[in-house]
C-alpha positions as a Markdown table, in Angstrom:
| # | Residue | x | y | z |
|---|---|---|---|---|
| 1 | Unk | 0.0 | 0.0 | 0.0 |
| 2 | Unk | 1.0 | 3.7 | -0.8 |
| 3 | Unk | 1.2 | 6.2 | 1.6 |
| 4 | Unk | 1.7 | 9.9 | 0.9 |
| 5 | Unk | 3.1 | 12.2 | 3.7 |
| 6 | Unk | -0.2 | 14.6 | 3.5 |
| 7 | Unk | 2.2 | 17.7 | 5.2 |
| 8 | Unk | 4.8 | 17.3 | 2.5 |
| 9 | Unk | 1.8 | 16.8 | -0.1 |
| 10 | Unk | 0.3 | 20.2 | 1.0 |
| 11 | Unk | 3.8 | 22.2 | 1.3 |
| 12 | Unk | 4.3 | 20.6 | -2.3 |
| 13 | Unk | 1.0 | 21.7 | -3.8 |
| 14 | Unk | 1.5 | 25.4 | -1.9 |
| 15 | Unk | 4.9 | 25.5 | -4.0 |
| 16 | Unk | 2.9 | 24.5 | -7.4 |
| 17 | Unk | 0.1 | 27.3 | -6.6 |
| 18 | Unk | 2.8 | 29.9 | -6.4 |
| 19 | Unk | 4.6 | 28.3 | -9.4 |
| 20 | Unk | 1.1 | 29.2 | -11.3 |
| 21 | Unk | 0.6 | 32.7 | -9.9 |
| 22 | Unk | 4.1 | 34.2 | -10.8 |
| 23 | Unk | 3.1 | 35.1 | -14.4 |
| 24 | Unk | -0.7 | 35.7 | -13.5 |
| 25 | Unk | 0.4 | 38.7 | -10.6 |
| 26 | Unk | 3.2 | 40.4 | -13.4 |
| 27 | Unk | 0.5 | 40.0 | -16.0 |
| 28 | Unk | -2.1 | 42.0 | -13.5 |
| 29 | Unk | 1.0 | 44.4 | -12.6 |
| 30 | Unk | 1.2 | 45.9 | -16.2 |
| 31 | Unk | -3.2 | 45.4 | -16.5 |
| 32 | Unk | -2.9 | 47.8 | -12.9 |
| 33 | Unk | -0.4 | 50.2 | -14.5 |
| 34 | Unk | -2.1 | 50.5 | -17.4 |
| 35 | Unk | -5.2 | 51.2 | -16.0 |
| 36 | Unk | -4.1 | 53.7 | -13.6 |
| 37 | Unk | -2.6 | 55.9 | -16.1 |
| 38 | Unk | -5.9 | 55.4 | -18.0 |
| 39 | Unk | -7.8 | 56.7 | -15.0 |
| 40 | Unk | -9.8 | 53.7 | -15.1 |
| 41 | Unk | -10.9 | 51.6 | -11.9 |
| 42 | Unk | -8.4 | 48.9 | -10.8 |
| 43 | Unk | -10.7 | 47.4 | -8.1 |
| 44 | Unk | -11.4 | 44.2 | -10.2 |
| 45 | Unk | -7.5 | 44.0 | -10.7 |
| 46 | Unk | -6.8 | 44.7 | -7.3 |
| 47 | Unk | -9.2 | 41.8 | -6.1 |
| 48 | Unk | -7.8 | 39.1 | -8.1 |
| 49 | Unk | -4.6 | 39.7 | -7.5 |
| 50 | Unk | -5.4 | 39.7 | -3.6 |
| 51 | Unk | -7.0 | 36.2 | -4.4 |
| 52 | Unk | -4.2 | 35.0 | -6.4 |
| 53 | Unk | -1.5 | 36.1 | -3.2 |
| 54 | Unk | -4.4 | 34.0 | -0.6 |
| 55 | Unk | -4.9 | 31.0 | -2.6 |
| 56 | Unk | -2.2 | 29.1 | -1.3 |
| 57 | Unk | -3.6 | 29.7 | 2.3 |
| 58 | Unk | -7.1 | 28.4 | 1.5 |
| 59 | Unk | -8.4 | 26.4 | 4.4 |
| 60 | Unk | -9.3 | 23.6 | 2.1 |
| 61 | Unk | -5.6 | 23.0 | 1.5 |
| 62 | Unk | -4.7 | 22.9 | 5.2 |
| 63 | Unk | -8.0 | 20.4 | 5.8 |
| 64 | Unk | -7.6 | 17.9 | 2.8 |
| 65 | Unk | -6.4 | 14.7 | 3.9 |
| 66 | Unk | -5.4 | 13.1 | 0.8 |
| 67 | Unk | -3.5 | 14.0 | -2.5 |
| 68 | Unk | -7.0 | 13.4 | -4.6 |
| 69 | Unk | -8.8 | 16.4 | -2.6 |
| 70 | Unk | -5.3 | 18.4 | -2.8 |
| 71 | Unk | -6.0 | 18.2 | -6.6 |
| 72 | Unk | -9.7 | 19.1 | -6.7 |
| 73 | Unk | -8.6 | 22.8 | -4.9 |
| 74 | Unk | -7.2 | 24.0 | -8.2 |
| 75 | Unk | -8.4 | 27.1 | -9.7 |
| 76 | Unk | -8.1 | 26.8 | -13.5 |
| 77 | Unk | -9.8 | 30.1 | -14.1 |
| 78 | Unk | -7.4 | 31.5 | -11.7 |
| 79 | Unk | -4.3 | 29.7 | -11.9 |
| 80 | Unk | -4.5 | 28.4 | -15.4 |
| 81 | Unk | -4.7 | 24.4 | -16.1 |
| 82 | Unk | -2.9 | 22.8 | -13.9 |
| 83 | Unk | 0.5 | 20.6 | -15.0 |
């Protein structure tokens, strides 16, 4: 039988989210520039980037208790697809 060390599992999977979110924040750096010297409202921008710096915090990552629900936590519409 496999066993999986759910700790390392979660450290490992906090270290992927991150991974994803790198290019998503730089990409939402230049959208916030570019909006502010546009004048236009950043709130959306500011949110989503907010989310993107929590996500690796989410509660459901510190409660799963297996590598399956790890997986199901994924955000594709936030992070992207996932590897």
């Amino acid at each position: 039988m496999i066993t999986h060390d759910i700790e390392k599992a979660r450290d490992i999977w906090k270290n992927k989210i991150r991974k994803a979110r790198q290019p998503k924040l730089e990409e939402l750096d230049v959208k916030y520039m570019r909006a502010l010297e546009a004048n236009n409202d950043v709130s959306v921008i500011v949110q989503t980037k907010e989310k993107l710096r929590n996500f690796p915090n989410k509660v459901e990552i510190l409660q799963a208790t297996t590598i399956e629900e790890l997986r199901e936590i994924w955000d594709n519409d936030l992070l992207g697809e996932k590897d």
